[in-house]
C-alpha positions as CSV (number, residue, x, y, z in Angstrom):
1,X,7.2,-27.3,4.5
2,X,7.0,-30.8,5.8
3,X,11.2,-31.4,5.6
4,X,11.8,-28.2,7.9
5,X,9.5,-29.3,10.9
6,X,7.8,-32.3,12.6
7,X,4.3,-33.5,11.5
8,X,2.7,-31.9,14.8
9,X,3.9,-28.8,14.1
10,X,3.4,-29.6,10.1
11,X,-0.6,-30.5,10.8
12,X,-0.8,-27.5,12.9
13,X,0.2,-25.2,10.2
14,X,-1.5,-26.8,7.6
15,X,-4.7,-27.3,9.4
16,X,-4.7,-23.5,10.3
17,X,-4.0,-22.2,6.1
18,X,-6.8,-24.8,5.7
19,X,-9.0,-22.8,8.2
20,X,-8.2,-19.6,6.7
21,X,-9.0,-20.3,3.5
22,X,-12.4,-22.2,4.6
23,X,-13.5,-19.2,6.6
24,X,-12.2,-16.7,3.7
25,X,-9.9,-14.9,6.1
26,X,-6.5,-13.2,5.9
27,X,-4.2,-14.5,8.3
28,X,-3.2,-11.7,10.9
29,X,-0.5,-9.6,9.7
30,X,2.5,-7.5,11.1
31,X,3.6,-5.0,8.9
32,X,4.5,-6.9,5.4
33,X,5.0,-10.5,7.5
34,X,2.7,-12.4,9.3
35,X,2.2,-12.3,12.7
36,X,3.6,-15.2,13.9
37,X,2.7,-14.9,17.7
38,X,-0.6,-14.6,16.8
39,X,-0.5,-17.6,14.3
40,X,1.5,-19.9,17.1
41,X,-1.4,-18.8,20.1
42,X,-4.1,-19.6,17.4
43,X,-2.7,-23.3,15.9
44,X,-1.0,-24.1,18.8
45,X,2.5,-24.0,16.8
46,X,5.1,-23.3,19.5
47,X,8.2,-22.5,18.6
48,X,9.1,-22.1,15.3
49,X,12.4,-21.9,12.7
50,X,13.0,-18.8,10.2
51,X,13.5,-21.0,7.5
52,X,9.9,-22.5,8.1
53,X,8.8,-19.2,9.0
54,X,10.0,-18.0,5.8
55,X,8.7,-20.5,3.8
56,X,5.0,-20.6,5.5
57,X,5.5,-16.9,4.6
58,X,4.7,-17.8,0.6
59,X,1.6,-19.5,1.7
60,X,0.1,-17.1,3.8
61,X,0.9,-14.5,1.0
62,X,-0.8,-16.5,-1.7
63,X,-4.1,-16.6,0.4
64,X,-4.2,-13.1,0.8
65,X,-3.8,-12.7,-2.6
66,X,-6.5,-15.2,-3.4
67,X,-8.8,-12.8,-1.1
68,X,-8.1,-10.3,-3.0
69,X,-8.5,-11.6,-6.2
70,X,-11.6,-13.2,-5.7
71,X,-13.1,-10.3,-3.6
72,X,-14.5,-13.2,-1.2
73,X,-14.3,-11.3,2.5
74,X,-14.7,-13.4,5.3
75,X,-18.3,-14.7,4.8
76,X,-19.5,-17.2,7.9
77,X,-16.8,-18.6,10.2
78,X,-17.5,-22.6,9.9
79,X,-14.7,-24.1,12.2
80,X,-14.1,-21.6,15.5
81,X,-10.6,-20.7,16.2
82,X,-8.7,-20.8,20.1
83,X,-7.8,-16.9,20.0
84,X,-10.8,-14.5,19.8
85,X,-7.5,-11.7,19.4
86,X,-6.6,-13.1,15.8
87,X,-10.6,-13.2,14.7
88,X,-11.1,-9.8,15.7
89,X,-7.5,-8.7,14.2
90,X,-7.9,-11.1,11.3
91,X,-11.5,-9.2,10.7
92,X,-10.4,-5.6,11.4
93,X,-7.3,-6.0,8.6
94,X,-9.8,-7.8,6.0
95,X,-12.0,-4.5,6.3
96,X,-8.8,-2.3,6.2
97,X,-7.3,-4.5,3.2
98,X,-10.3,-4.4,0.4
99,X,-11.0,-0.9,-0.8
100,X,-14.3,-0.4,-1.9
101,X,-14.9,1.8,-5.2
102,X,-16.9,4.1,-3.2
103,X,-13.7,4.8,-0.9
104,X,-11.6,5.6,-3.6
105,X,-14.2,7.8,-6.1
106,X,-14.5,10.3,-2.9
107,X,-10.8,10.5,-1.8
108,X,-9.0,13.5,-2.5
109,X,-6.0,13.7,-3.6
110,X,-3.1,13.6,-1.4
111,X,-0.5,16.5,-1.0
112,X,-0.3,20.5,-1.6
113,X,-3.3,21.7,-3.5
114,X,-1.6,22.5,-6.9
115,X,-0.4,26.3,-7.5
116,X,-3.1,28.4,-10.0
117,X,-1.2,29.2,-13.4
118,X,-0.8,32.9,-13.8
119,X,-0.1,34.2,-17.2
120,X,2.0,37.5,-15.8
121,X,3.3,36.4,-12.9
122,X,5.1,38.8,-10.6
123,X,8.7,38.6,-10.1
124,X,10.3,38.6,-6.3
125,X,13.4,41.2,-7.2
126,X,13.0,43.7,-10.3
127,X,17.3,44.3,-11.0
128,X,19.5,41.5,-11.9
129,X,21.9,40.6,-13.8
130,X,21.5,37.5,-16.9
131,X,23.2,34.4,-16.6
132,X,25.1,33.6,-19.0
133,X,23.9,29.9,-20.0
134,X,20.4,28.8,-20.9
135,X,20.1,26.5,-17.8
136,X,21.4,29.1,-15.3
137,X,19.2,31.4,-16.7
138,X,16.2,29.3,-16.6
139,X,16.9,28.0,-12.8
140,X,17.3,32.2,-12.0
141,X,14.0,33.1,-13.5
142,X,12.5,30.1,-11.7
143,X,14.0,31.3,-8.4
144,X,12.6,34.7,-8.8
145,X,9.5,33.9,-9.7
146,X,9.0,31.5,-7.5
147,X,8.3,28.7,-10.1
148,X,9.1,25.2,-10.3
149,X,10.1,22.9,-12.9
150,X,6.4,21.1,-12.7
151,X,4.5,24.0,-12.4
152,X,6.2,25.5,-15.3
153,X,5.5,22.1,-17.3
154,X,1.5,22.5,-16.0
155,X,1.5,26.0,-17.6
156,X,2.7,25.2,-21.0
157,X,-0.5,24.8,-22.7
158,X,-0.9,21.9,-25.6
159,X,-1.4,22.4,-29.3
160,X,-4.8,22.9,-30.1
161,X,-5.9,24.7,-26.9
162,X,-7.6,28.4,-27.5
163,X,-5.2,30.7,-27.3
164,X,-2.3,29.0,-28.4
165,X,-0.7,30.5,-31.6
């Protein structure tokens, strides 16, 4: 990083990944990016370039991973930072970030609750007439049935299951 800036703004940004990693905290994010107004109030950056901003980005991403990996949350803070807004952000996304196994156990599963399987279904329209190939015919019964290619899959039971000759 230190070719694409000057050394105050180097030390600033150096000194402030040093601080997140000291105090075990995720540096405040914006999406998939960092938040770099935040990051400039806190360190005192100023204006920065994209290609140091894009760089920097690789380093902010490794400590997050690094917080992750270890499982080490922010613990106590040891050097105070100038913006209570990017402690209290910093702090809300590190609780937001780490999923506890207790979280995940109890969740149910997203989307449509899944269709029952019945074994004689009842068809939309008695009278037709059969397609002629074995894929038209199969997407016509699944139309009037009201079927889909998954729930068809789901009903198909496997070898070895009671009832299955």
């Amino acid at each position: 990083m230190a070719p694409l800036t000057d050394a105050r703004q180097f030390r600033a940004l150096s000194e402030y990944m040093t601080g997140l990693i000291d105090d075990r905290m995720p540096p405040p994010m914006l999406g998939r990016h960092v938040n770099w107004e935040e990051i400039s109030l806190a360190s005192g950056l100023g204006q920065t370039s994209a290609a140091l901003r894009r760089v920097a980005q690789y380093g902010f991403d490794a400590i997050s991973r690094w917080l992750a990996e270890t499982g080490l949350g922010h613990i106590m803070r040891s050097v105070s930072r100038k913006s209570t807004k990017t402690r209290s952000c910093a702090k809300s996304l590190a609780s937001k970030r780490i999923p506890t196994t207790a979280k995940i156990s109890h969740r149910p599963r997203p989307g449509p609750k899944a269709k029952p399987i019945e074994e004689f279904p009842e068809p939309f329209f008695d009278t037709y007439e059969e397609p002629v190939s074995f894929q038209a015919d199969l997407l016509f019964h699944i139309d009037r049935f009201g079927e889909s290619y998954y729930h068809l899959h789901r009903a198909i039971p496997s070898p070895g299951v009671i009832g299955m000759t």
